[in-house]
C-alpha positions as CSV (number, residue, x, y, z in Angstrom):
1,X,0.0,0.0,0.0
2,X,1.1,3.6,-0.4
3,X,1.9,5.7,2.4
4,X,-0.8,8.2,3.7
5,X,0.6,11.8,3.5
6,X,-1.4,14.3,5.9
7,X,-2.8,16.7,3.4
8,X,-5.1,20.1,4.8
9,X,-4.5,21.7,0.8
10,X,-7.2,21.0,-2.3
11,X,-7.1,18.7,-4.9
12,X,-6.2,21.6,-7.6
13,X,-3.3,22.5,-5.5
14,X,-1.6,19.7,-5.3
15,X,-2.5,19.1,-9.2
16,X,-0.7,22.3,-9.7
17,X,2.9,21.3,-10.2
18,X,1.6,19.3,-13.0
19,X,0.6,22.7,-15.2
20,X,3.2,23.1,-17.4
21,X,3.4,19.2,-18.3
22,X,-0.1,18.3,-18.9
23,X,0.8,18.4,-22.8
24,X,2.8,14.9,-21.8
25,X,0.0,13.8,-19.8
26,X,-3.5,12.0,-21.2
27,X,-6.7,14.2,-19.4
28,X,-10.5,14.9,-19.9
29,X,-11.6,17.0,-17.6
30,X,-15.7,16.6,-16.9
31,X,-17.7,19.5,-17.3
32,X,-20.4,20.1,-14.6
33,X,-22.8,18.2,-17.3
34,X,-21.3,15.4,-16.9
35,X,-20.4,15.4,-13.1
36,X,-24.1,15.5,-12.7
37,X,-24.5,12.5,-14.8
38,X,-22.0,10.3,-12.5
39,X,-24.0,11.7,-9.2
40,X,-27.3,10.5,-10.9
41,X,-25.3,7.3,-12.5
42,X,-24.3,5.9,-9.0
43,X,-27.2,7.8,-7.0
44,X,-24.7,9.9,-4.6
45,X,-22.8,13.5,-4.6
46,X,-19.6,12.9,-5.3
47,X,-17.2,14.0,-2.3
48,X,-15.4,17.0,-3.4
49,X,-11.5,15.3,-3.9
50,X,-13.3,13.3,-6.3
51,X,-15.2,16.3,-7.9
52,X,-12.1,18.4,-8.6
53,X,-9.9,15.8,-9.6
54,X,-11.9,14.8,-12.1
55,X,-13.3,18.7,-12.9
56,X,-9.3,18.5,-13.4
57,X,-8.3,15.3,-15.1
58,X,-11.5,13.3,-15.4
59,X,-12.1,9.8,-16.6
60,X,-9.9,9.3,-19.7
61,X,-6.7,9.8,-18.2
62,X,-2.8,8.6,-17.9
63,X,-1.9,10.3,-15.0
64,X,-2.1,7.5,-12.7
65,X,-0.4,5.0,-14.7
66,X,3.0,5.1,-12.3
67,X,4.9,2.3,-10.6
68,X,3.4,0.8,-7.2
69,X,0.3,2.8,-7.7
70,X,-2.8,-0.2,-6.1
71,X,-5.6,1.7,-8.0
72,X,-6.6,1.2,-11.0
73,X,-9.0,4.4,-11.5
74,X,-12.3,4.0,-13.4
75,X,-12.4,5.1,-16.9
76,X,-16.1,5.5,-18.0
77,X,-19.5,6.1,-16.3
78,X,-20.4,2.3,-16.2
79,X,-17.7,1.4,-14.2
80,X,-19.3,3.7,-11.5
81,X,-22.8,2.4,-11.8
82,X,-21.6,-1.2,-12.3
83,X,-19.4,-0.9,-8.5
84,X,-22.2,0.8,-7.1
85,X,-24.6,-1.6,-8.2
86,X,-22.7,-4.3,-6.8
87,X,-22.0,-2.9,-3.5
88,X,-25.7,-2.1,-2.8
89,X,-26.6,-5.6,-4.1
90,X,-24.1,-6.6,-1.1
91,X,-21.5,-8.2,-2.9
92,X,-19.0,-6.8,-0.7
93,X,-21.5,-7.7,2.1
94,X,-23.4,-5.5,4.5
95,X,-21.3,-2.2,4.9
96,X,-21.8,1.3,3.9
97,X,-24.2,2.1,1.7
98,X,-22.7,5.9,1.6
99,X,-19.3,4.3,0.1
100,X,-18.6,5.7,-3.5
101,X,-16.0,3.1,-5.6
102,X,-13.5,4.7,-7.8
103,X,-11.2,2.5,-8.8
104,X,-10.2,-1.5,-8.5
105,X,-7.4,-3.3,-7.8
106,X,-7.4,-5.4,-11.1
107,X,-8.6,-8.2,-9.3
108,X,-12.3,-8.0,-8.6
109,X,-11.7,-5.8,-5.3
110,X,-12.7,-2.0,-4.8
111,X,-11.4,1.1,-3.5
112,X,-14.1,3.6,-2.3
113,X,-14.5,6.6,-0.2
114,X,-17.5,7.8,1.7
115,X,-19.5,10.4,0.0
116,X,-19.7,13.1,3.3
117,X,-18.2,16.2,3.8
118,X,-15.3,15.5,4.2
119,X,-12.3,17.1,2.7
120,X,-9.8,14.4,2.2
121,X,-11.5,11.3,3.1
122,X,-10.1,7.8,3.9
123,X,-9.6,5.4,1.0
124,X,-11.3,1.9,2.1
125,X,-10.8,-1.5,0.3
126,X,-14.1,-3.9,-0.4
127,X,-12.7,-7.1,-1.0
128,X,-15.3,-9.9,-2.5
129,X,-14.5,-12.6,0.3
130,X,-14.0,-10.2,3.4
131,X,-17.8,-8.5,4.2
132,X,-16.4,-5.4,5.4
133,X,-14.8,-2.0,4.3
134,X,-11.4,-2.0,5.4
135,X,-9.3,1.3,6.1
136,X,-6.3,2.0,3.9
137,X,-2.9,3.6,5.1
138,X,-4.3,6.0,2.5
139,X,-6.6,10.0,2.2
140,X,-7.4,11.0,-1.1
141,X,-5.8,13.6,-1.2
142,X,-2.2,11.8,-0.1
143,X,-2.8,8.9,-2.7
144,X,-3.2,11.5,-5.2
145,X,0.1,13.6,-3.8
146,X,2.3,10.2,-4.0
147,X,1.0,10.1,-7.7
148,X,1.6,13.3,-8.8
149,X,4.9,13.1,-6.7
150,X,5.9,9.9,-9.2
151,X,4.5,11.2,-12.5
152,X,6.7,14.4,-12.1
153,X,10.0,11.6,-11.5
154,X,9.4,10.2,-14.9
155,X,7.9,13.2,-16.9
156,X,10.8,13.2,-19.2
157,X,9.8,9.7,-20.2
158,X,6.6,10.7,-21.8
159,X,5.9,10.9,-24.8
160,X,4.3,14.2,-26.4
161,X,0.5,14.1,-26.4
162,X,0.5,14.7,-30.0
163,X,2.7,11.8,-30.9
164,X,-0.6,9.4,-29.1
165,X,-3.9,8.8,-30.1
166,X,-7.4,7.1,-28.2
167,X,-7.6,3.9,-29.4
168,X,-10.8,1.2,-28.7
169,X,-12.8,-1.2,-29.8
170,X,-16.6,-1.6,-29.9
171,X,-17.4,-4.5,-29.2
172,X,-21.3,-6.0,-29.9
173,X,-22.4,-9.6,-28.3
174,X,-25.2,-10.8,-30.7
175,X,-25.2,-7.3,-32.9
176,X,-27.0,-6.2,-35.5
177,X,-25.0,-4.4,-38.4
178,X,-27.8,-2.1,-39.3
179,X,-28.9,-1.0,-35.5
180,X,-24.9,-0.4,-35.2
181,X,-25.2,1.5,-38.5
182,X,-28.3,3.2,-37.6
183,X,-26.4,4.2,-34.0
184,X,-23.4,5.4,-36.4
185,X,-25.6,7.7,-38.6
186,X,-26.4,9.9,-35.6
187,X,-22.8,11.3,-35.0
188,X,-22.1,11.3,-38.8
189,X,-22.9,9.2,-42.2
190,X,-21.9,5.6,-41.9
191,X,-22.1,3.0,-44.7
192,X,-20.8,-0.8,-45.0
193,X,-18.2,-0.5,-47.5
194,X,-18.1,-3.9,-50.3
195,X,-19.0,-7.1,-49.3
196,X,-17.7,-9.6,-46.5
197,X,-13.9,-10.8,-47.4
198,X,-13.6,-14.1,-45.4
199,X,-10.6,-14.4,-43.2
200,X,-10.8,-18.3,-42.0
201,X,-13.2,-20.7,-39.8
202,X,-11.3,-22.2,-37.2
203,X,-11.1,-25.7,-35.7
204,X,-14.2,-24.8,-33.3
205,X,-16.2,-23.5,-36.3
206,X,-16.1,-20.3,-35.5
207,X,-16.1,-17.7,-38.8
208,X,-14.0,-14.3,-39.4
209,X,-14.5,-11.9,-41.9
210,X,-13.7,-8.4,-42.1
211,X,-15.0,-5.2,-44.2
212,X,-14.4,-1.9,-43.9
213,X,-17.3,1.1,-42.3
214,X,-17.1,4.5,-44.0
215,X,-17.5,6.6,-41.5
216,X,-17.8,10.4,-42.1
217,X,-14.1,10.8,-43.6
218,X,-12.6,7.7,-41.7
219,X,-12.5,4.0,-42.7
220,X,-13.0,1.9,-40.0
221,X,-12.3,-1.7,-39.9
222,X,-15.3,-4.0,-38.6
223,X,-14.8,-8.0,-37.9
224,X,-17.5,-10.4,-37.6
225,X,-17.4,-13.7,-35.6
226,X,-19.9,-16.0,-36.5
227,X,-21.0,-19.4,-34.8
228,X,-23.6,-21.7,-35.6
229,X,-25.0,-21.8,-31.9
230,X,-24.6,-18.2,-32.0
231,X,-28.5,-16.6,-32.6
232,X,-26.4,-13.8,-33.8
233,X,-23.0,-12.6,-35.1
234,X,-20.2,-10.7,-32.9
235,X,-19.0,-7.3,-34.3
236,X,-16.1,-5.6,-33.4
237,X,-15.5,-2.2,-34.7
238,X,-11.7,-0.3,-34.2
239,X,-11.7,3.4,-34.3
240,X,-8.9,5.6,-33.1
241,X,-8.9,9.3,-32.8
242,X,-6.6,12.4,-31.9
243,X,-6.2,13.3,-28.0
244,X,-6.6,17.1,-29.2
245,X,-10.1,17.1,-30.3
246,X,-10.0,20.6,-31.5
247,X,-13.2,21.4,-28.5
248,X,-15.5,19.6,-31.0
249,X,-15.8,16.7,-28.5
250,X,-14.9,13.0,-28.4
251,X,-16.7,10.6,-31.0
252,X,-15.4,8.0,-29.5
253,X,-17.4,9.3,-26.6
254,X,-20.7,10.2,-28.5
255,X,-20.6,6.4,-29.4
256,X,-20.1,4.6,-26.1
257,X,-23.0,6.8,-25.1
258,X,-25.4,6.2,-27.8
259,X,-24.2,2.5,-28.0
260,X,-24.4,1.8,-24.3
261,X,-28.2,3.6,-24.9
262,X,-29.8,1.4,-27.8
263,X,-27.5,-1.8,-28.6
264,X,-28.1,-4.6,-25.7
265,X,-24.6,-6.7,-25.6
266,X,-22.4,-3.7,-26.4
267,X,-19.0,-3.5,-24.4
268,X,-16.0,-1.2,-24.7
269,X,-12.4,-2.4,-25.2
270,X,-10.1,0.5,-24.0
271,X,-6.7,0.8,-25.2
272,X,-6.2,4.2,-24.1
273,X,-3.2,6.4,-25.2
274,X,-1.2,4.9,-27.6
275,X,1.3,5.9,-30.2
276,X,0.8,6.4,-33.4
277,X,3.3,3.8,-34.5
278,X,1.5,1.2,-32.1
279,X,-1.6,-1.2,-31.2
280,X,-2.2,-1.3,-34.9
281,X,-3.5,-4.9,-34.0
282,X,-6.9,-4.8,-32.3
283,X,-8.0,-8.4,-30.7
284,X,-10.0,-10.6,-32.1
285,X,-11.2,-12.2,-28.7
286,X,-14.9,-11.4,-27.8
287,X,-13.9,-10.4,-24.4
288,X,-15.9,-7.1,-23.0
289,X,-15.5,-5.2,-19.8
């Protein structure tokens, strides 16, 4: 576990340190729009540590991708609701119904803090076979200290924000290529490009082909598993775009929205930053999370 470092100062102070390097590090920041959606997502007000430092950084991030750090943060609204959900369906048994998850530890288990008043509240760890919330060595505030402490060590190892782009797939259990389509055409034109080209049907039957989406002025490549037990195909579509946005907003993120709104079975694969020379190889796997 990290150390806990007594901390009386605000989240956007000890973020400060970090202004003249945020073009090295991956951040979102939330507006108050969509603050308002994670309070009505997981049915609390967020405590304000978590409010600024995702006002600050917010969701899509790489800040706290640094050596020994226990947390991995969430990334997207669901992965609020869905710890929420299962805390209140006392998975993690009969504790506080006040707790607020942020992050996992990559292993089923959840770190949370209580949504009060208080300024830099105690991180507490829900593990799946222990029914109880136990204290951490660690505030909020400190945790996030240590991590902007070790992101500052390694700052000259990043690599320019512009040399990275977002990379995910989309990923749809029993799709539909028209509904997907249909999704598409609300955030710009979308049209299946040629016919299927068969890749192979492997030794357990399954079938892959690919074709390519024309989407607005991008060509995206879309892969379709196919089994005969199946009641429907698999989809998976990659799509990568800039970390600059220009202020015109995410597509990406206009798409997990609408997606995760009228396609039953969709799932997001996150790659997060990568550079441009990289993760040209998407997987094939129909894993979701």
């Amino acid at each position: 576990m990290l150390r806990e470092v007594a901390m009386t100062t605000s989240v956007h102070h000890i973020l400060a340190p970090l202004e003249p390097y945020w073009d090295r590090i991956v951040r979102r920041p939330l507006s108050d729009e969509s603050l308002a959606r994670l309070e009505q997502v997981v049915g609390l007000p967020l405590p304000q540590c978590l409010r600024e430092y995702l006002q600050v950084v917010g969701l899509f991030q790489d800040l706290t991708y640094v050596e020994h750090n226990p947390i991995f943060v969430f990334e997207a609204l669901a992965e609020y609701g869905a710890a929420r959900r299962d805390l209140l369906d006392g998975l993690y048994g009969e504790i506080d119904m006040k707790l607020l998850p942020f992050g996992h530890d990559d292993a089923g288990d959840l770190y949370a803090v209580r949504a009060s008043g208080e300024n830099d509240p105690r991180i507490l760890f829900l593990r799946q076979d222990i029914p109880a919330a136990e204290a951490t060595d660690m505030t909020f505030c400190g945790w996030l200290e240590t991590i902007v402490t070790k992101a500052l060590e390694t700052i000259d190892q990043r690599r320019p924000n512009q040399a990275k782009t977002w990379r995910v797939q989309f990923t749809f259990r029993g799709g539909d290529i028209d509904a997907i389509l249909q999704v598409m055409e609300q955030v710009g034109s979308a049209t299946l490009e040629g016919d299927w080209q068969h890749v192979e049907t492997t030794q357990t039957g399954v079938g892959k082909a690919t074709a390519q989406i024309s989407f607005g002025d991008q060509q995206l490549m879309i892969r379709r598993l196919e089994y005969p037990q199946w009641i429907a195909p698999w989809y998976f579509v990659d799509m990568a775009e800039p970390l600059d946005v220009n202020g015109s907003g995410s597509v990406i993120e206009k798409l997990d929205d609408l997606f995760r709104e009228q396609i039953p079975g969709y799932g997001l694969i996150n790659f997060g930053a990568v550079e441009q020379n990289e993760g040209e190889a998407y997987a094939d796997a129909p894993s979701q999370h």
